[in-house]
C-alpha positions in Angstrom: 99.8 175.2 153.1 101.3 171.5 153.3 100.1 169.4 156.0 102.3 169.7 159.0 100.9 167.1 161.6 99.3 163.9 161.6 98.1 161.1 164.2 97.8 158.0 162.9 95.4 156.0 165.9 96.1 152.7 164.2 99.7 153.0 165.0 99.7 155.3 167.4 102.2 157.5 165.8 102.2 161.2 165.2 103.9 161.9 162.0 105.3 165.8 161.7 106.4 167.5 158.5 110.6 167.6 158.6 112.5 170.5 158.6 110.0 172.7 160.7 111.7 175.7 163.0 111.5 174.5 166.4 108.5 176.5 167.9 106.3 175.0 164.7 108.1 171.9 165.9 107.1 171.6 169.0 103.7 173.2 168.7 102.7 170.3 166.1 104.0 167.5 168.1 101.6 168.8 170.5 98.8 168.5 168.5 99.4 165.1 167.5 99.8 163.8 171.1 96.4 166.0 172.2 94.8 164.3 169.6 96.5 160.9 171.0 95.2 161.7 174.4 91.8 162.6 173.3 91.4 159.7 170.9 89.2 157.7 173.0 86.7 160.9 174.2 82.9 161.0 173.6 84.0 163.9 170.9 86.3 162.5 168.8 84.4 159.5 168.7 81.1 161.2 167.7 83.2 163.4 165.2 84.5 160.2 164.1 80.8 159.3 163.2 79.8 162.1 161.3 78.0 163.9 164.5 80.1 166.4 165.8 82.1 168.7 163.3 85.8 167.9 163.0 86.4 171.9 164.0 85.0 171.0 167.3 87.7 168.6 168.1 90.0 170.4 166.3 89.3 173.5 168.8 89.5 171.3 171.6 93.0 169.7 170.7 94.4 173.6 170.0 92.9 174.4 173.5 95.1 171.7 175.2 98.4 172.7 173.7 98.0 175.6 174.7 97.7 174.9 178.6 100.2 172.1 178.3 102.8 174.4 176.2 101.7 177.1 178.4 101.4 177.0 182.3 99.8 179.6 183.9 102.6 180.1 186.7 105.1 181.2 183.3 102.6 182.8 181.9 101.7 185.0 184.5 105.8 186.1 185.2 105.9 186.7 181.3 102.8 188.7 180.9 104.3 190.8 184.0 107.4 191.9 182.4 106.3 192.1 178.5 105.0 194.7 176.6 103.6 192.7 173.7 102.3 189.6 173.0 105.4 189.1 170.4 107.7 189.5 173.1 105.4 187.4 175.2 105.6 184.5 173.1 109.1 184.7 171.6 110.0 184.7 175.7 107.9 181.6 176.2 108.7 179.8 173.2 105.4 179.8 171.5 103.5 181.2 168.5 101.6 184.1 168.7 98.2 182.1 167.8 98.6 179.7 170.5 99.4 182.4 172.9 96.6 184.0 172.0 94.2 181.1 172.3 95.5 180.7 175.8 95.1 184.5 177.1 91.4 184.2 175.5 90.8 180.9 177.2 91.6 181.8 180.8 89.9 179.8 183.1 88.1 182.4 186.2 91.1 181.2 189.0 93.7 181.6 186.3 92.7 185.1 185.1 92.1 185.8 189.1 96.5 185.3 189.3 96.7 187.7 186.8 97.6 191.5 188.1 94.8 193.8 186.9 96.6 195.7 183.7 98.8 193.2 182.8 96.8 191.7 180.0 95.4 195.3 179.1 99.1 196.5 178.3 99.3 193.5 175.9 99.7 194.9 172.2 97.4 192.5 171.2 94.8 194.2 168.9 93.8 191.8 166.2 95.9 188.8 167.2 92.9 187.1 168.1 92.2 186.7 164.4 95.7 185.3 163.4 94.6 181.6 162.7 96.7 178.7 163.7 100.1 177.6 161.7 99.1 173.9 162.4 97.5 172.1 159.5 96.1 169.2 161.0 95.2 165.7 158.8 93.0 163.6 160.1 92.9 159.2 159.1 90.1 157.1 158.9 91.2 154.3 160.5 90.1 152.8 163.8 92.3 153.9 167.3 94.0 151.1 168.1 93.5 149.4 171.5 94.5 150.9 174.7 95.9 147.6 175.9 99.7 147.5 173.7 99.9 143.9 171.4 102.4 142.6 173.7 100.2 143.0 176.9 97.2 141.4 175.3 95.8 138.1 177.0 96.2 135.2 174.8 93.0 133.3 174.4 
């Protein structure tokens, strides 16, 4: 598969594949502004280093869009009228991977707001397994500093 997303720290720009149908759309301009907003973390530093595998981040970053793509307060009305975790998704305008990642990464008080059943009902057998449509590139150059060029002190 082509590379669909890529965050460029030096510019600070996430650069998405054109012509993408608008879930893929949106799901990979959230990954390139998770990775933005964990660009200056202990992990992706230490990944950046060689010591911490890239998957680790990578995991991390899928794990965020999920619960920003995702609330739990739409999640929990979806997964109370749907059947399926198709129809859950299509209703919540999400893939079926990233959906998935969020049901089996509940925190304990999220899963608590969830009616006992609900998720049970799910048609969701092997899902778990569908991997991830985002293809993710990752540059070797250095984040850029946190302080924009224009708000620098001259000195």
């Amino acid at each position: 598969m082509e590379p669909i997303v890529m965050w460029v720290p030096d510019i600070r720009s996430v650069i998405v594949q054109a012509g993408l149908p608008a879930i893929k759309h949106n799901e990979a301009v959230a990954h390139g502004v998770a990775h933005a907003i964990l660009e200056h973390s202990w992990m992706v530093r230490r990944a950046r280093m060689g010591r911490l595998p890239r998957i680790t981040v990578e995991l991390a970053v899928h794990g965020l869009v999920a619960r920003r793509l995702i609330p739990v307060d739409r999640l929990q009305e979806v997964v109370a009228r749907y059947d399926s975790i198709d129809q859950c998704a299509g209703k919540l305008g999400v893939s079926v991977p990233i959906l998935t990642h969020r049901l089996l990464n509940l925190k304990p008080s999220e899963r608590r707001l969830m009616q006992p059943g609900h998720l049970d009902r799910l048609s969701w057998a092997g899902a778990e397994s569908i991997p991830s449509e985002i293809t993710c590139v990752w540059v070797e150059s250095p984040p850029a500093p946190l302080i924009p060029r224009g708000l620098r002190r001259r000195g």
